[in-house]
Backbone bond lengths (Angstrom), bond angles and torsions (degrees), N, CA, C in turn:
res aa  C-N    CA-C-N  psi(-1)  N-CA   C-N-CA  omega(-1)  CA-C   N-CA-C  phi
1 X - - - 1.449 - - 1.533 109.99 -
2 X 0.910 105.56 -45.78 1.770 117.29 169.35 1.700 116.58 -45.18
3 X 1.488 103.88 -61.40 1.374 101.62 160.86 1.799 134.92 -35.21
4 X 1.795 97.09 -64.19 1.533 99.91 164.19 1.666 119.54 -49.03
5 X 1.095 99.82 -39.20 1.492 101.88 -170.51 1.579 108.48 -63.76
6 X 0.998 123.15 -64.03 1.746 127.37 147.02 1.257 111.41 -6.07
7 X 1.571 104.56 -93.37 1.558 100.75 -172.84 1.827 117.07 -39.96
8 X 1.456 105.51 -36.79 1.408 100.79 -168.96 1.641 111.22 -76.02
9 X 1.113 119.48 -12.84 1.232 124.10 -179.92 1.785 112.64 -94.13
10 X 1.841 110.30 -6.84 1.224 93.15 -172.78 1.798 81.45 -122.02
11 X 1.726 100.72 30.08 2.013 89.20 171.63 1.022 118.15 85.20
12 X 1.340 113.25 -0.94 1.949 111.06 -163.87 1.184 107.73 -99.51
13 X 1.640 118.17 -20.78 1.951 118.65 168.84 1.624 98.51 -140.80
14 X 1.125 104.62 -170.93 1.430 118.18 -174.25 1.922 106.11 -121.60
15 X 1.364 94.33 128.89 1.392 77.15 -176.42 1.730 107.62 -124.33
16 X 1.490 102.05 153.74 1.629 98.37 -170.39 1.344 113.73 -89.02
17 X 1.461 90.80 134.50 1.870 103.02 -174.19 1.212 106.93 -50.23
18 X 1.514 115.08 -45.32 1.630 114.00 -162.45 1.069 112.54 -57.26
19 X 1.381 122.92 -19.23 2.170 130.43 -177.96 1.571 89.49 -65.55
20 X 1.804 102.57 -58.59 1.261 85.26 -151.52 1.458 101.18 -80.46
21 X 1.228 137.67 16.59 1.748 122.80 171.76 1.512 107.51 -82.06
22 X 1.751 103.44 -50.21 1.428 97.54 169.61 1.614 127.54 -54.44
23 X 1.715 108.45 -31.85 1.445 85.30 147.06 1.370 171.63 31.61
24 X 1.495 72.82 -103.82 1.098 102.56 -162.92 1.760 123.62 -92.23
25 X 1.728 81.78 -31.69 1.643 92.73 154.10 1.395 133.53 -77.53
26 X 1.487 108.10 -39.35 1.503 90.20 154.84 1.425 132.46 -46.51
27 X 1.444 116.34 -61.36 1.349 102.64 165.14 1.414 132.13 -20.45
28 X 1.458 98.24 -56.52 1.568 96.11 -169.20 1.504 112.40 -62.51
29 X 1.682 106.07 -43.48 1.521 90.50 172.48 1.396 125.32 -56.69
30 X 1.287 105.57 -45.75 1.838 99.83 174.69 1.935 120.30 -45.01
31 X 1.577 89.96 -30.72 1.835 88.31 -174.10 1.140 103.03 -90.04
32 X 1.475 139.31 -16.40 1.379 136.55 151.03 1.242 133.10 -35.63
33 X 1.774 102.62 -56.18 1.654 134.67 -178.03 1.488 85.84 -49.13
34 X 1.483 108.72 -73.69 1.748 106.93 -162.19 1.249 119.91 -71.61
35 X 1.637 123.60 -28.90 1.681 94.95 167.72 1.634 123.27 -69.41
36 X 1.676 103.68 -18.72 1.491 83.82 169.49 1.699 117.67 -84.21
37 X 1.035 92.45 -16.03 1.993 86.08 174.05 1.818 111.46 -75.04
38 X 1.102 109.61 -25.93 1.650 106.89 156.32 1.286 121.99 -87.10
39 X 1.435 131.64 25.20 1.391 141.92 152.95 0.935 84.72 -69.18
40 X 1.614 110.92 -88.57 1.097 143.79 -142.82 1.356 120.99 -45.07
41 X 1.714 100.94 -32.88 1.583 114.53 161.66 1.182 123.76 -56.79
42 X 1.768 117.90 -54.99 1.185 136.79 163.71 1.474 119.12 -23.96
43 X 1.766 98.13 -54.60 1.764 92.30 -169.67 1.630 113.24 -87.16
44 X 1.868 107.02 -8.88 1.731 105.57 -175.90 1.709 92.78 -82.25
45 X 1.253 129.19 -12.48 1.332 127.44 -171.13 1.284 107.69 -76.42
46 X 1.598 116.33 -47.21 1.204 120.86 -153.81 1.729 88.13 -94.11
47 X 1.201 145.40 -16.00 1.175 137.61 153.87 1.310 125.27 -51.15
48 X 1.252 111.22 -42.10 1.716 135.96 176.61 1.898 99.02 -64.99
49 X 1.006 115.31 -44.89 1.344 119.28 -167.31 1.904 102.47 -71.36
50 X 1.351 104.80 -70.17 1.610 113.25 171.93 2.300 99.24 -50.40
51 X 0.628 119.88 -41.28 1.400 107.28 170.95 1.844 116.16 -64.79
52 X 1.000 91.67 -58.61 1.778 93.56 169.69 1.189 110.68 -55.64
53 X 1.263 131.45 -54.76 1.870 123.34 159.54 1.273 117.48 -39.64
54 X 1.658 133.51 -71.11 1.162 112.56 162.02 1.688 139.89 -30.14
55 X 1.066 96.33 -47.16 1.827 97.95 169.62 1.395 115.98 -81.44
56 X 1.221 104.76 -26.27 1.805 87.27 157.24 1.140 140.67 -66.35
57 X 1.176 105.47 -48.66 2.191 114.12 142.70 1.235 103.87 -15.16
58 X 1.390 96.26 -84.57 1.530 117.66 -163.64 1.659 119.52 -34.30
59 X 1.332 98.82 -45.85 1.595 113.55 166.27 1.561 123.21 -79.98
60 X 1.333 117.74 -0.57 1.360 98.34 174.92 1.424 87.86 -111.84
61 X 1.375 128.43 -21.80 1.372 118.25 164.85 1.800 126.55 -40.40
62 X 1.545 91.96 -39.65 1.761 98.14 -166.17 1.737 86.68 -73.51
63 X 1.708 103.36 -47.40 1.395 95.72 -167.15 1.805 124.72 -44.76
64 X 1.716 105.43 -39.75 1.182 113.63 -156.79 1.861 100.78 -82.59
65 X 1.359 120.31 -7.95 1.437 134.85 -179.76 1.331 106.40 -91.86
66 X 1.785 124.18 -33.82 1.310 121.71 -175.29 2.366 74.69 -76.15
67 X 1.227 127.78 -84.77 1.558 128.11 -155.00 1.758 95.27 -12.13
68 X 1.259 121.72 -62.46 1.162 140.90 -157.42 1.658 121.18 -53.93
69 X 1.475 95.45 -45.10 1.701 130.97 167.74 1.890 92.73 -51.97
70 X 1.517 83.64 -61.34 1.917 70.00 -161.04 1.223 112.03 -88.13
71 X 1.156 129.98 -5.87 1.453 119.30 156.91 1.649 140.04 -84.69
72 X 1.897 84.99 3.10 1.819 97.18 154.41 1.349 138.30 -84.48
73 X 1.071 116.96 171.67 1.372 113.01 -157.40 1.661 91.34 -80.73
74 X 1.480 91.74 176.29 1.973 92.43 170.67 1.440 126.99 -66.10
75 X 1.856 105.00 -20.34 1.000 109.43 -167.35 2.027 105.98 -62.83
76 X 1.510 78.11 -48.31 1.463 101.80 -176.73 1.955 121.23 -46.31
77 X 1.360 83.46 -43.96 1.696 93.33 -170.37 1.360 95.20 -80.49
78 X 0.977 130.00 -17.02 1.961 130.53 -174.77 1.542 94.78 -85.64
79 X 1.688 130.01 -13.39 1.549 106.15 -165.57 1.612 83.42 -103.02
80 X 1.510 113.05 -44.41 1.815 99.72 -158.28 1.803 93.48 -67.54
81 X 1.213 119.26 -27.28 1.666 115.63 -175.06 1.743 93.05 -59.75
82 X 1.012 123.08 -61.52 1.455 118.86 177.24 1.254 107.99 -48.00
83 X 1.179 145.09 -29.56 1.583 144.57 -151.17 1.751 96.91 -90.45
84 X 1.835 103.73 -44.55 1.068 90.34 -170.86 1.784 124.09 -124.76
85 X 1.316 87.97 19.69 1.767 108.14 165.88 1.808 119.22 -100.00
86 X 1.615 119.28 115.13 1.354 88.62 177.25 1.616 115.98 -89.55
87 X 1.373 117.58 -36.26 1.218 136.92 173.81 1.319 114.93 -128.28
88 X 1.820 100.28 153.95 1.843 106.43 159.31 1.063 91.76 -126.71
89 X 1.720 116.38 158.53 1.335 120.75 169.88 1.528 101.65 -135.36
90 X 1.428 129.58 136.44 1.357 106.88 -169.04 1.901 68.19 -128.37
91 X 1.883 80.91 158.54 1.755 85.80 -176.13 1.894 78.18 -139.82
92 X 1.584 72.17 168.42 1.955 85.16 -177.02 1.171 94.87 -138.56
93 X 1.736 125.17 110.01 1.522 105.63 146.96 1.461 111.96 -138.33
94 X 1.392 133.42 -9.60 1.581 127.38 148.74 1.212 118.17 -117.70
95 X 1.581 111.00 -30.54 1.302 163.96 162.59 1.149 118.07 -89.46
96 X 1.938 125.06 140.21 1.160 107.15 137.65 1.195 138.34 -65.52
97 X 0.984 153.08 137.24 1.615 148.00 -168.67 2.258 93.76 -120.06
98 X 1.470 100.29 122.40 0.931 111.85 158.64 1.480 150.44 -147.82
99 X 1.167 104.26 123.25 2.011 120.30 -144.00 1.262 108.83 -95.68
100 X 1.547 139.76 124.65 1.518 141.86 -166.36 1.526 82.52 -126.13
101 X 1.665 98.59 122.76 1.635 114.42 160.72 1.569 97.51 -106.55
102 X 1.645 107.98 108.47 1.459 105.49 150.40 1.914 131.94 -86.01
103 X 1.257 94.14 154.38 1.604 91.13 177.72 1.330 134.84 -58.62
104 X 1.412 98.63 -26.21 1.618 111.44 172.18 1.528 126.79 -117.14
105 X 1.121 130.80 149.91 1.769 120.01 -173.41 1.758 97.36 -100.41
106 X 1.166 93.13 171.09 1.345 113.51 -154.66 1.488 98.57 -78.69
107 X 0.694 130.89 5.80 1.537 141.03 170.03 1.523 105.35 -79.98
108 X 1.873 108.71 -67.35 0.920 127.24 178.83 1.195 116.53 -48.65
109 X 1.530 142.29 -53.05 1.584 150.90 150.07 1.312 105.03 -28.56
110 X 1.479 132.01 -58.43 1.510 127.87 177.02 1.224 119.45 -56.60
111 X 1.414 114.85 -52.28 1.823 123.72 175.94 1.486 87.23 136.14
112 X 1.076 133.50 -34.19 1.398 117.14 -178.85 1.246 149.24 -22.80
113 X 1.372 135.11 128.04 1.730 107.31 178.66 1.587 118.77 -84.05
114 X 1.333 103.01 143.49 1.460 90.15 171.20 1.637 105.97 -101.25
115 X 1.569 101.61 167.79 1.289 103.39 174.43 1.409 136.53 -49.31
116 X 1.136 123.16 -34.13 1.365 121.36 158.91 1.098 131.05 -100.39
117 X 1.725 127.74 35.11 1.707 141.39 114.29 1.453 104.93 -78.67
118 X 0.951 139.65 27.86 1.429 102.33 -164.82 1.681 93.32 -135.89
């Protein structure tokens, strides 16, 4: 195609517009397709980014609550452990097996809603 295009530009054949209109529209759809698929990148990126910020919070939060945990006294770590343990059950049968029911789900600890508050 390159060739024809040559010759027709240096006079040596004739070339039909209609190739090059279709072209030209293809092109455009193709450069259409991709700037909107690099929107689209744009906005899953910048979603990805504000999510990774949130959990970074989120993690220096747990972190700065675990510092806090261990730099309380026993009294202290025995009331929030009560606050937020309801049961242990330790079982023995080859293994110990041991199971922590907390009071709240992990949703609930984050702030999250779960589906059936919500």
């Amino acid at each position: 195609m390159e060739a024809e295009t040559l010759r027709a530009l240096t006079s040596e054949n004739q070339l039909d517009l209609s190739v090059v209109n279709s072209m030209l529209t293809k092109q455009k759809a193709r450069l259409d397709a991709a700037a909107k698929a690099e929107e689209e990148t744009k906005v899953q990126l910048e979603i990805e980014k504000n999510s990774k910020t949130v959990n970074e919070v989120r993690v220096d939060e747990m972190l700065t609550w675990a510092t806090r945990f261990d730099e309380a006294s026993y009294e202290a770590k025995h009331l929030v452990s009560a606050q937020l343990v309801d049961r242990i059950e330790i079982r023995k049968s080859t293994e110990y097996e041991i199971s922590i029911h907390f009071r709240m789900t992990a949703e609930q600890f984050l702030g999250r809603k779960t589906e059936a508050s919500a």
